[in-house]
FIBA-510913 format. One record per residue (C-alpha): residue number from 1; residue in one letter; chain; x, y, z. Coordinates in Angstrom, 3 decimals. Example, Ala and Ser with C-alpha at 12.3 -4.5 7.8 and 13.67 -1.06 7.14 Angstrom:
REM FIBA-510913
zagu drenza zado u v w
1 a A 12.300 -4.500 7.800
2 s A 13.670 -1.060 7.140
END
This chain:
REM FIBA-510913
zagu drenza zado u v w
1 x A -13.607 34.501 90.585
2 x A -10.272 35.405 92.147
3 x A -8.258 32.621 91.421
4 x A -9.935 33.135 87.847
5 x A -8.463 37.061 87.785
6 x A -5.323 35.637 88.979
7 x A -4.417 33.011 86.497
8 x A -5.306 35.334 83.606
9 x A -2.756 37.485 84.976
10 x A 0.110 34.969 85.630
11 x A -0.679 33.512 81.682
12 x A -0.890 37.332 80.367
13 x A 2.610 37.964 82.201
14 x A 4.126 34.797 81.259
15 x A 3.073 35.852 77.337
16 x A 4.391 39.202 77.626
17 x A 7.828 38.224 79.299
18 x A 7.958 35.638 76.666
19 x A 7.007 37.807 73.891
20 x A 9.942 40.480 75.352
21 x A 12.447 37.368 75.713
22 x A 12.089 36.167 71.828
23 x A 12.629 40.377 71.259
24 x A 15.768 40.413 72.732
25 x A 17.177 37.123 71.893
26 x A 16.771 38.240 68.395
27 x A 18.773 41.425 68.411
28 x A 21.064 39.729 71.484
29 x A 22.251 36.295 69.312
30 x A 22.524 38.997 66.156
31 x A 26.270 39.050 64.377
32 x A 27.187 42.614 63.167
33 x A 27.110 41.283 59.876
34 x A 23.280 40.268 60.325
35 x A 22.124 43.805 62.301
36 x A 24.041 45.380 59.724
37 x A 21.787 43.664 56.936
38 x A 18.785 44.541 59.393
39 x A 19.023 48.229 59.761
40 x A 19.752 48.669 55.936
41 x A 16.711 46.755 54.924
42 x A 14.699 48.551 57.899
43 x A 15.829 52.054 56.362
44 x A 15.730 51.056 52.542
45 x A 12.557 49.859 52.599
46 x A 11.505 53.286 55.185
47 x A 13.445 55.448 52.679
48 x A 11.576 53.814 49.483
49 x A 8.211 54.627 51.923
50 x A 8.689 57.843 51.789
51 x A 9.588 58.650 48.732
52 x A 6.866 57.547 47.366
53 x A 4.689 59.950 49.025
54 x A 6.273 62.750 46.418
55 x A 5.231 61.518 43.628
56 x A 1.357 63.273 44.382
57 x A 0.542 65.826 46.297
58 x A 3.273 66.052 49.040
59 x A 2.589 69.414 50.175
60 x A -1.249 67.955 51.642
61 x A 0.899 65.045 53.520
62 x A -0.254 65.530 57.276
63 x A 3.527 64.354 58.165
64 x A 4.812 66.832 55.635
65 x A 2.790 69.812 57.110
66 x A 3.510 69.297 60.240
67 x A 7.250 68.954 59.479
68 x A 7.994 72.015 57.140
69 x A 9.081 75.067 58.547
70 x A 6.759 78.062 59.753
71 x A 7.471 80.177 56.470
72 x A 6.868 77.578 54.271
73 x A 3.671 76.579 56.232
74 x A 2.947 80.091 56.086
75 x A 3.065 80.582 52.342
76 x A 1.688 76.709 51.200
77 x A -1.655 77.985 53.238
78 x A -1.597 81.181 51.570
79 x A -1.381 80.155 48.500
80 x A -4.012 77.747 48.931
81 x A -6.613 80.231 49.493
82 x A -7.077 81.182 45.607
83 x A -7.387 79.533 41.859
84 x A -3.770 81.047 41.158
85 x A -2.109 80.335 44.317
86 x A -3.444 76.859 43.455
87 x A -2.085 76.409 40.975
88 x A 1.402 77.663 42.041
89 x A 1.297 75.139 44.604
90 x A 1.020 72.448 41.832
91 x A 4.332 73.996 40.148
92 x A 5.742 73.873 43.553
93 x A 4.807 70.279 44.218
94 x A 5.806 69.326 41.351
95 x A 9.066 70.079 41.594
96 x A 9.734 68.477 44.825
97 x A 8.320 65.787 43.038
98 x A 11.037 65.841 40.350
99 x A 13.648 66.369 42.735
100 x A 13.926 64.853 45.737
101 x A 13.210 61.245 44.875
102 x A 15.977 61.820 42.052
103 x A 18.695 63.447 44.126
104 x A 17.335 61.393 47.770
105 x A 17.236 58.388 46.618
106 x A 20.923 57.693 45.758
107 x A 22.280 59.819 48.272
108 x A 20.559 58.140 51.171
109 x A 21.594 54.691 49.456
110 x A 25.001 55.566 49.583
111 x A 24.724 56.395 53.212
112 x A 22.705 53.564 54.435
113 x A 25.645 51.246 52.357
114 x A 28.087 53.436 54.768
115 x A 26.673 52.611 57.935
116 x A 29.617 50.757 60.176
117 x A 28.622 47.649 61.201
118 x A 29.856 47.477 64.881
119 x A 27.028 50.585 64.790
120 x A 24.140 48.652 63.592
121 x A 23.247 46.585 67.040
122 x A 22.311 49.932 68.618
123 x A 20.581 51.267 65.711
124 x A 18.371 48.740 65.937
125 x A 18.104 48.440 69.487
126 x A 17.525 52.810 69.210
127 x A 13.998 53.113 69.333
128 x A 11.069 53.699 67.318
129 x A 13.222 55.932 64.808
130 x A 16.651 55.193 66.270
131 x A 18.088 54.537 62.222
132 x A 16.332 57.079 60.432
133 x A 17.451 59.880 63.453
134 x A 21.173 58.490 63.180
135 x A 20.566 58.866 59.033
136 x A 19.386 62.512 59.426
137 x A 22.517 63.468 61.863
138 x A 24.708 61.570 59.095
139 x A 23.219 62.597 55.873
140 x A 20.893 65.321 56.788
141 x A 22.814 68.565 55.845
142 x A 24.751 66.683 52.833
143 x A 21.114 65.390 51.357
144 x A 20.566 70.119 51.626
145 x A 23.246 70.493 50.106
146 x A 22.318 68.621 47.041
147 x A 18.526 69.227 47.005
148 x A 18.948 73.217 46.819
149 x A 20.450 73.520 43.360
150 x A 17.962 71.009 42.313
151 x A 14.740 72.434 43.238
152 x A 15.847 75.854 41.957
153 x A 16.697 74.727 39.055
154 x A 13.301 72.911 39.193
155 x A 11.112 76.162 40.171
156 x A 12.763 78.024 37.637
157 x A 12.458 75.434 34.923
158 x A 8.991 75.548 35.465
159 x A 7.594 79.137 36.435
160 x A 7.003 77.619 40.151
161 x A 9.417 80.920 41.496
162 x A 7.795 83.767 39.610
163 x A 3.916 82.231 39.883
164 x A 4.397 81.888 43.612
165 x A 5.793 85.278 44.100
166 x A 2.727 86.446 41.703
167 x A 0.128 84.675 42.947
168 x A 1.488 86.089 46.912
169 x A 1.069 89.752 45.900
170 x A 1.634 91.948 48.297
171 x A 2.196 89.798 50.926
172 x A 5.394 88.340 48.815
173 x A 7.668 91.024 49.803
174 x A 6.863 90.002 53.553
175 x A 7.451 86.542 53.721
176 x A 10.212 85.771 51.265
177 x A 11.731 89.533 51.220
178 x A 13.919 91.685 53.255
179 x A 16.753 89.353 53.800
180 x A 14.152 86.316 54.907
181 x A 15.098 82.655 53.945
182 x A 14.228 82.291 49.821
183 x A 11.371 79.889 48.658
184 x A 14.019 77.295 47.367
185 x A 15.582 77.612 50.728
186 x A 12.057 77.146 52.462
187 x A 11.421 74.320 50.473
188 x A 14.333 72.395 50.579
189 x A 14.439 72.722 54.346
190 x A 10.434 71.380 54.142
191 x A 11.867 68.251 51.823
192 x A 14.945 67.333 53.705
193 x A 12.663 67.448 56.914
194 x A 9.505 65.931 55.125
195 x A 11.230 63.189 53.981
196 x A 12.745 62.178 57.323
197 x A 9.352 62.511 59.362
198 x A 8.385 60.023 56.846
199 x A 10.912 58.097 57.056
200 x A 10.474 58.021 60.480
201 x A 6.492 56.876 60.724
202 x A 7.547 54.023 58.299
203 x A 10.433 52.515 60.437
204 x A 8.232 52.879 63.243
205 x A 5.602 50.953 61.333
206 x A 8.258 48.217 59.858
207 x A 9.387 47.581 63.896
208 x A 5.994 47.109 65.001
209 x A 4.812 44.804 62.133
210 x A 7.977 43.948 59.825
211 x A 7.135 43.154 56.384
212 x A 10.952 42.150 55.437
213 x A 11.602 38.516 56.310
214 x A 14.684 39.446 58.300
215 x A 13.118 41.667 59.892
216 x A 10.408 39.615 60.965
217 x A 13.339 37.452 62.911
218 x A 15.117 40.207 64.447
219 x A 11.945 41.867 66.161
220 x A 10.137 38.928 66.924
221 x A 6.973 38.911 65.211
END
């Protein structure tokens, strides 16, 4: 029985260090030009992930929710409570819906395109969500920037401002009044951050089981 015990456990070891060897020698023999081609498929294909998760209901996404900041937590469950809030929250995801995937996807495109080469090794080499954090440091407040004017514009376009301040009542004045954050504000901070936890869960994903040919050489599987 011993000796049984102990050659399972020198084969399992010998599979795991093996395993870990054909890991590294895949990102070690890698030319920049190749890791470079790696992380942008890695984060095109986690960017495309993601937004495709606002084209429904994006406010109900459990990465989403747990993402978005307090006030717009705060309101989104509000507002969930009754037929009119409801509704609001339609107008509201609806507009993310028309927005970010319109202003996101070209913006983080151009940023993935942007992405040094002599960079890309460690990107890969950076973790569960090593790309899609270096992305958010490098795109993050620009991809703001953008989104703000566009989800106003989108809110206003279609009632999603006044119905949410309606359907809050009293309690409007409280959480988006008296010099606190405005609902477009609240919003686009919930997108930007949203779309990066998502981002995140599907590079994680792609590095654990790649779909992407090249990325099925570089990690291994």
């Amino acid at each position: 029985m011993k000796k049984f015990v102990s050659l399972f456990f020198t084969l399992s070891l010998v599979l795991l260090t093996t395993q870990s060897c054909n890991v590294g020698q895949g990102l070690a023999g890698l030319s920049p030009a190749k890791a470079l081609s790696g992380v942008q498929a890695l984060l095109g294909g986690a960017s495309n992930n993601a937004l495709k998760g606002f084209a429904g209901n994006v406010l109900a996404n459990a990465v989403m929710q747990k993402a978005m900041p307090k006030g717009l937590s705060n309101i989104t469950n509000l507002l969930g409570k009754s037929s009119e809030g409801t509704k609001a929250l339609g107008l509201l995801n609806s507009a993310l819906g028309s927005a970010v995937p319109d202003v996101a996807s070209s913006l983080l495109g151009n940023a993935t395109q942007g992405i040094a080469a002599a960079d890309a090794l460690n990107l890969l080499k950076g973790g569960d969500t090593g790309a899609t954090d270096f992305l958010k440091k490098a795109a993050g407040s620009k991809l703001s920037a953008a989104l703000l004017p566009a989800i106003t514009k989108q809110l206003t376009n279609n009632g999603g401002l006044n119905a949410i301040t309606s359907a809050l009542g009293s309690q409007a004045g409280s959480l988006l009044g008296n010099g606190k954050t405005s609902l477009a504000d609240l919003a686009t901070n919930g997108a930007v951050d949203g779309l990066f936890a998502m981002m995140g869960n599907a590079e994680k994903a792609e590095r654990a089981n790649p779909t992407d040919p090249l990325l099925k050489e570089i990690f291994g599987k």
